[in-house]
C-alpha positions as CSV (number, residue, x, y, z in Angstrom):
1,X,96.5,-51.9,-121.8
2,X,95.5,-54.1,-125.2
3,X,96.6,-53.0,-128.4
4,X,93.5,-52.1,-130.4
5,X,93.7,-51.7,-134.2
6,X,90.7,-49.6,-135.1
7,X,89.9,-49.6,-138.4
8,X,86.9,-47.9,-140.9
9,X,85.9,-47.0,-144.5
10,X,86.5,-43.4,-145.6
11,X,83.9,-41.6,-147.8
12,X,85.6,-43.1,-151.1
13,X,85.9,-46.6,-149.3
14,X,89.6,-46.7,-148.6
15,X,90.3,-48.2,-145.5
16,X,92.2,-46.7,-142.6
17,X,93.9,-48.3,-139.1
18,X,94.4,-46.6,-136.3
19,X,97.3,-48.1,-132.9
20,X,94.4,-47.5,-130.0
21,X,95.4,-48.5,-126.5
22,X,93.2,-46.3,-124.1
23,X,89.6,-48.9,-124.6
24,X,87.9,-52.4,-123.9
25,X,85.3,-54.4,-123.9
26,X,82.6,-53.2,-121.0
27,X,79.8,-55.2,-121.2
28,X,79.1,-58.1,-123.4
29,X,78.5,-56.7,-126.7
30,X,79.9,-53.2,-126.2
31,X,83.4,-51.6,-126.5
32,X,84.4,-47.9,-125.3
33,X,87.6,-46.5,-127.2
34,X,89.1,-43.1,-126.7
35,X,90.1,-41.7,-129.7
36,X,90.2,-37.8,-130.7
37,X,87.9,-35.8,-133.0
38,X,91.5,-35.2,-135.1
39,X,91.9,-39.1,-136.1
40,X,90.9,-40.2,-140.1
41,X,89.6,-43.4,-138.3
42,X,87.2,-41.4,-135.9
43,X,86.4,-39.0,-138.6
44,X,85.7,-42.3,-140.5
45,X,83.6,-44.1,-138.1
46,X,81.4,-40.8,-137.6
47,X,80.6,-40.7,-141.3
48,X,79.9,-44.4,-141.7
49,X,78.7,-45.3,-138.1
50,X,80.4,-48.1,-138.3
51,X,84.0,-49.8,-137.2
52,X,86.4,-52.7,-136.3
53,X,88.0,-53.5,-133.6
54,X,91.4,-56.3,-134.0
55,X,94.0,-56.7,-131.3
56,X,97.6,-56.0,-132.1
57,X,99.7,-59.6,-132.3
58,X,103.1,-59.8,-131.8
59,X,103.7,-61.8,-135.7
60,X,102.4,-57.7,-136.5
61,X,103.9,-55.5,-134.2
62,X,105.8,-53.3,-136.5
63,X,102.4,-52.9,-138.4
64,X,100.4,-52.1,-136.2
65,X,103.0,-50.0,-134.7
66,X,103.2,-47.9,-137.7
67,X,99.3,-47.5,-138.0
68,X,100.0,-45.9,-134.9
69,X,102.3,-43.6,-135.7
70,X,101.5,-42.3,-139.4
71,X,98.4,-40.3,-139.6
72,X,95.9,-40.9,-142.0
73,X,95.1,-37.7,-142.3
74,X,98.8,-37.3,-144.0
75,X,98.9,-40.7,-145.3
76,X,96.0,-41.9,-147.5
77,X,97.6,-44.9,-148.1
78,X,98.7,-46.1,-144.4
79,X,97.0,-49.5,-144.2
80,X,98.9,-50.7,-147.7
81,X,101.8,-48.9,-146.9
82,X,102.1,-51.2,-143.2
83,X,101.8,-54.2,-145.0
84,X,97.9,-54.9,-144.6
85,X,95.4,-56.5,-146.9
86,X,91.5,-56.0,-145.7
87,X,88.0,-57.8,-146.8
88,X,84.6,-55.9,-145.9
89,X,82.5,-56.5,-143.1
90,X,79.9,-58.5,-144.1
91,X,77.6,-57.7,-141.1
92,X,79.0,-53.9,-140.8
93,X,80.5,-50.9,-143.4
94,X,83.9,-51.3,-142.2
95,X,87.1,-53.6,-143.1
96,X,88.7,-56.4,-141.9
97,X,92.4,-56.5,-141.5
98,X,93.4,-60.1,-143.6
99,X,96.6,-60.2,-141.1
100,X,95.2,-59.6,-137.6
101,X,93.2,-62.8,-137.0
102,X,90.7,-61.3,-134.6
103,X,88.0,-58.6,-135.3
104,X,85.0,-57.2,-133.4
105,X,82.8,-56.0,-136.0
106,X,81.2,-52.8,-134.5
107,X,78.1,-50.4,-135.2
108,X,78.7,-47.0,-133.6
109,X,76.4,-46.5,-130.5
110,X,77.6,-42.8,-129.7
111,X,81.1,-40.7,-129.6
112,X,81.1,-37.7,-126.9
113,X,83.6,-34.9,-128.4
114,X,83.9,-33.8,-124.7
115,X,85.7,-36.9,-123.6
116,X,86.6,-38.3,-127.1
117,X,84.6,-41.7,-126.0
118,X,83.2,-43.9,-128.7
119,X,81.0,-46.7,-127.8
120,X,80.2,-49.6,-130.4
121,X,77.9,-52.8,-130.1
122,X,79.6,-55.9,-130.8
123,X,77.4,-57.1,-133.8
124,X,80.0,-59.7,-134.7
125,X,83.2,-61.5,-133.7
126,X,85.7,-62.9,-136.8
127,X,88.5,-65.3,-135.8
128,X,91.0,-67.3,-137.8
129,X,90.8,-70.9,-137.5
130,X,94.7,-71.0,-136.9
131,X,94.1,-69.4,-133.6
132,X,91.0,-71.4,-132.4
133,X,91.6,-74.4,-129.8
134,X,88.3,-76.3,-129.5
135,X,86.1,-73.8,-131.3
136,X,87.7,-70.8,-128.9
137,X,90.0,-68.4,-129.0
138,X,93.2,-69.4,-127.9
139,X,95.3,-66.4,-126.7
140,X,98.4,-68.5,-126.9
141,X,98.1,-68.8,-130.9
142,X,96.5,-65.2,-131.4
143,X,100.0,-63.6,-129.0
144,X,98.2,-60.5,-128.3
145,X,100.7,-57.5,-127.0
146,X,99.5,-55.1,-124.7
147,X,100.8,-51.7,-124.4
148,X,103.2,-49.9,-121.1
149,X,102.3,-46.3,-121.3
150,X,105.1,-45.8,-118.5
151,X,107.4,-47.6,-120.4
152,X,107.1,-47.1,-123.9
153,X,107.0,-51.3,-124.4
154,X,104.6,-53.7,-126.0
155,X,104.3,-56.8,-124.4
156,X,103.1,-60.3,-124.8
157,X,100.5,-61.8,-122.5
158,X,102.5,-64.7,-120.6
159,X,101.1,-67.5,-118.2
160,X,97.8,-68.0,-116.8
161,X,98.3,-67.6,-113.2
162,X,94.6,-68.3,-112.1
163,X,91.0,-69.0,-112.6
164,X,88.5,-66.6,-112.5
165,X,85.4,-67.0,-110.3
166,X,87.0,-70.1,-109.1
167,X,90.3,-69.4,-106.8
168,X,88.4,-66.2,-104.5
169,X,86.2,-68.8,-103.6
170,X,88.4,-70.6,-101.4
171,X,88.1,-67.2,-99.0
172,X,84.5,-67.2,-98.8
């Protein structure tokens, strides 16, 4: 599953970052996350209606790791404290983590506290130069790690090993 580091502005605008790993991208501009009522980050994101979305690199594991980990509810200082620097949003009231070099900058659509399902609209999508190749994203240079829930391992994405929409095509 991706590593998703969901982040949002308290009430006194300190940032906090959450390790998410159950969510993704479902249409073209909207994300679904499940994240509990008890997180700072979804008690965040319900005050300010608003959130970002970075995935988890491998140069940041242990950071994003620890995000994960260390509640913010505990912790009012857990972004600083893994090592993160964060700019605002300028198209949403949420930060930007300075070290992850991808962001989805996200305006809260709904959260049902049944299923702990947050849905956001893509408003925007922040990347790095350093991990652009021809005015893309390049997964090779952003190293995203994905998460083993049977395991207990992150892991790099590896190889391409085919071509979407093109290699089924040859059964047809």
């Amino acid at each position: 599953m991706p590593v998703l580091i969901v982040a949002a502005y308290d009430a006194e605008g300190r940032p906090n970052a959450m390790n998410a790993a159950w969510g993704g991208v479902f249409t073209d501009d909207h994300i679904g996350i499940c994240i509990s009522e008890g997180h700072k980050t979804t008690k965040n994101i319900l005050a300010t209606r608003a959130f970002t979305v970075s995935m988890a690199t491998v140069e940041q594991l242990a950071a994003c790791d620890y995000v994960g980990i260390v509640s913010g509810n505990k912790e009012a200082d857990k972004v600083a404290k893994a090592g993160f620097t964060t700019s605002r949003s300028e198209v949403v009231n949420a930060p930007i983590i300075n070290e992850l070099p991808m962001t989805l900058e996200c305006e809260m659509v709904s959260y049902d506290t049944e299923s702990n399902h947050l849905v956001g609209r893509i408003v925007n999508v922040s990347a790095d130069e350093r991990i652009l190749t021809d005015g893309k994203i390049d997964y090779r240079k952003l190293r995203p790690i994905t998460y083993d829930p049977i395991n207990h391992h992150y892991i790099e994405l590896g190889d391409v090993v085919g071509n979407a929409f093109a290699d089924g095509k040859r059964l047809k």
